[in-house]
Structure formats: C-alpha cells, structure tokens
C-alpha positions in Angstrom: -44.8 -27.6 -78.2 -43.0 -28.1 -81.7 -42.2 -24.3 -81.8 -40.7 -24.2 -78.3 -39.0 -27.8 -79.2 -37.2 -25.9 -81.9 -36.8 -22.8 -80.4 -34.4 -24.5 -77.8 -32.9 -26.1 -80.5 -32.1 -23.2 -82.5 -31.0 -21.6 -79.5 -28.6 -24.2 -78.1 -26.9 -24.5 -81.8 -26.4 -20.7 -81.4 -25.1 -20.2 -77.7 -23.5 -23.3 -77.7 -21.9 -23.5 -81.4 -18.8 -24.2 -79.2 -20.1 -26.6 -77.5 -21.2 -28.4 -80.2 -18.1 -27.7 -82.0 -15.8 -29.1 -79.1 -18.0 -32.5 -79.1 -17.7 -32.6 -82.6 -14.5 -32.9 -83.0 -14.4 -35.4 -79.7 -16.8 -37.3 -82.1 -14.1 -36.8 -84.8 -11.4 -38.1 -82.4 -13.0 -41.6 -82.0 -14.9 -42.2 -85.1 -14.0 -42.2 -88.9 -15.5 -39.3 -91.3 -16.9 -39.9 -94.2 -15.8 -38.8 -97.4 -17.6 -37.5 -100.5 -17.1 -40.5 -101.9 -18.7 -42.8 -99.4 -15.1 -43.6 -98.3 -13.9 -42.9 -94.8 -11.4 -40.5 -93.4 -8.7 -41.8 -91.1 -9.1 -41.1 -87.9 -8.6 -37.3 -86.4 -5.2 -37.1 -84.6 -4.7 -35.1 -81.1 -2.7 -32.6 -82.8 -5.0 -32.1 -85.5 -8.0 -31.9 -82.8 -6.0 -29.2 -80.7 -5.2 -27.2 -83.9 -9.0 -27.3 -84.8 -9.8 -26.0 -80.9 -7.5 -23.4 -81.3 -8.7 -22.0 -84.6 -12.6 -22.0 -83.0 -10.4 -20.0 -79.9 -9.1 -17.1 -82.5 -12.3 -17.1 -84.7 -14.4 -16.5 -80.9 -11.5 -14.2 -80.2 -12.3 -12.1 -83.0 -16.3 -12.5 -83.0 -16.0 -11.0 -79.3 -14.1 -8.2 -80.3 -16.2 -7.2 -83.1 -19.2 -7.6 -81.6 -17.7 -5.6 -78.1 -16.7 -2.6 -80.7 -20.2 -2.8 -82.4 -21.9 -2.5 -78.9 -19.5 0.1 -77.8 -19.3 -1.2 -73.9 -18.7 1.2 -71.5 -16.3 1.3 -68.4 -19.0 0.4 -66.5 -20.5 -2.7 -68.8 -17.2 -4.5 -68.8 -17.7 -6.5 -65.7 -20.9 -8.0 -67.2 -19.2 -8.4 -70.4 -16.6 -10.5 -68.8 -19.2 -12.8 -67.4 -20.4 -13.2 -70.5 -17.5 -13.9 -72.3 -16.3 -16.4 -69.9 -19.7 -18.4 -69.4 -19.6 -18.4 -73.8 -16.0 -19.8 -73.6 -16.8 -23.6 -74.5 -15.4 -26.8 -73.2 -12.8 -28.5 -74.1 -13.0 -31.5 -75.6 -11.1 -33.0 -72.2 -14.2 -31.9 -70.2 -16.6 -33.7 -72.3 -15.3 -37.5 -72.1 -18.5 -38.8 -73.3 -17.3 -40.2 -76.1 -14.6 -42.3 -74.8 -15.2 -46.3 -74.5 -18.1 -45.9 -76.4 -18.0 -48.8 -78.5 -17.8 -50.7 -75.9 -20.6 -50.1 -74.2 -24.2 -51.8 -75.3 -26.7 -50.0 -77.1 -28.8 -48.7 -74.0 -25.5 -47.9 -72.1 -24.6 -45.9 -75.5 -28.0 -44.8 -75.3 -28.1 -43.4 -71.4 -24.7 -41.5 -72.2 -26.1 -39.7 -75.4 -28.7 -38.8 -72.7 -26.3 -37.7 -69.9 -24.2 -35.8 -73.1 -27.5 -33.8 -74.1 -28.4 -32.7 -70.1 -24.9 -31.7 -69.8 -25.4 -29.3 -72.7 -28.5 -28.5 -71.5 -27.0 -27.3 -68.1 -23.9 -25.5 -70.1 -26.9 -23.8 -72.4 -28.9 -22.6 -69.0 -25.4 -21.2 -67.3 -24.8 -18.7 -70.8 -28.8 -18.3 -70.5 -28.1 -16.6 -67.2 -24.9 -14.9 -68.3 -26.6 -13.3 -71.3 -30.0 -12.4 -69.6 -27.6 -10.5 -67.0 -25.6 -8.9 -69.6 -28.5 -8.1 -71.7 -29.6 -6.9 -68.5 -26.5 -4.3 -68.0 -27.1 -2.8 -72.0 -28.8 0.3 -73.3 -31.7 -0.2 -75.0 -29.5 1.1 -78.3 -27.0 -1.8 -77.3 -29.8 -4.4 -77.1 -31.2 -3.8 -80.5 -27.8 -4.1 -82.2 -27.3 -7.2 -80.0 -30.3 -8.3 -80.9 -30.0 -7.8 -84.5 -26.5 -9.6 -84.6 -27.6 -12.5 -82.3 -30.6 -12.8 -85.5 -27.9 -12.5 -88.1 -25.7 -15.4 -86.4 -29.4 -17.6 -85.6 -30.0 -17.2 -89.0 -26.7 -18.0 -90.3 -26.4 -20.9 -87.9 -29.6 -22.3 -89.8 -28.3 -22.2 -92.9 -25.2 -23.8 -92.4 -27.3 -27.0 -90.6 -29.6 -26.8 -93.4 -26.5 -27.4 -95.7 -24.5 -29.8 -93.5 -27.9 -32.1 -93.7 -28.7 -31.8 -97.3 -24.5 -32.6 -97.7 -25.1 -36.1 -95.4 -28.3 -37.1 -97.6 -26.2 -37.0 -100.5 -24.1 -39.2 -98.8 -26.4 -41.5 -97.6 -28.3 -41.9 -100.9 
C-alpha cells in the first residue's frame, strides 16, 4: 500500500509539476517565504506571479518540442499529441482559488479545502492519465521506449529536486 501511496505520488509531482507549480506560486501570492535566514520574504506581487507563469509556459514550450523531435511524431500521431499537450497544459493560478480567504477560515474549514485542493488535483492528474495512456497508445513501440526512458529521466530528476527542496526547509526549520 506504501509503494502504490508513493507511486501516485511520484507520479502526480511528475504529470502535474504544473500543477503543483501554478499552486505554488498561488501559495506564494498569499503567504510570506522564508528566507535563508529565517527572515521572511515580502509578499509575491501579481506581476511577479504572471512573470513566474509565463516562464513555466516557455520552459513547457520548449520541453514539448524537444521531446516531440525526440519521438519523431508522425503526420498521423499529431492529433493524439495535441490531446496530450493540451490535457499537460496546467492551470492557472485563477482556476485554482483555493487559497484565497484562507486565513480566515478555521482550522477544519482550512482543513476540508486542503482536501477539496488535493481531489481537484487528483481529478487534473486522472484527465493527463487518460491523455497519456491514449497517446502512449498512438506510439511505436520505438517511440514508447524513448518516451519511456525520458518520462524516467524527468521521474527521477523530479525526485531529486524534492529531495533537495526538503533537506533546504530542515535547514530552515532547525
């Protein structure tokens, strides 16, 4: 149960880095950051939110070219890999207003939203689920393996960078 617990995981910080990264910076909108030095940050503006989404935009942008060149899609493919691309494309931070009011609210109020926040995610993560096992689906087996080897690379590279975002926040903490 642990394994599959994680595997989910793993898998919704991979399909849904955007995702994540779009509530993260709604997080970043309405709460301070903290510093190195235990200090905190002031408060994210709009402007510096909207730059941030449209830096992930370019950096996806590029990742989906590369990785449409690397799989060489055919004429045919391209309908499937436009179903994919779109269901990858990740909210906006305006589509995910889970964050707003939220010190108001009391702590199981807070506590149901953080709930309602993590099935909505769940739901985004099943819809790219479907979009990837139909464009899976629509590639050679050649195709697959390099997708498969890249989708590794990124899983394992995802890892990583949590691992070092979490030892970063103990140092903080301690």
């Amino acid at each position: 149960m642990k394994k599959l617990k994680l595997t989910l995981l793993i898998l919704l910080a991979i399909a849904g880095v955007n995702v994540v990264g779009g509530a993260f910076a709604q997080t970043n909108a309405t709460l301070p950051v903290a510093s190195m030095n235990g200090e905190h940050s002031p408060i994210r503006s709009p402007q510096e939110i909207e730059k941030w989404q449209e830096k992930r935009k370019e950096q996806m942008a590029k990742h989906q070219s590369e990785l449409h060149d690397k799989l060489k899609i055919m004429p045919a493919q391209e309908p499937a890999w436009k179903t994919f691309t779109q269901a990858m494309t990740p909210a906006s931070v305006v589509e995910e207003p889970f964050n707003q009011d939220a010190d108001k609210l009391s702590t199981p109020e807070r506590m149901a939203r953080s709930l309602e926040k993590m099935k909505h995610r769940e739901n985004l993560m099943q819809t790219r689920l479907e979009a990837v096992k139909v464009f899976y689906a629509a590639l050679t087996p050649e195709q697959q393996k390099i997708f498969d080897e890249t989708h590794a690379r990124a899983q394992k590279e995802m890892q990583e960078r949590m691992a070092r975002q979490m030892d970063k926040q103990s140092l903080i903490a301690h």
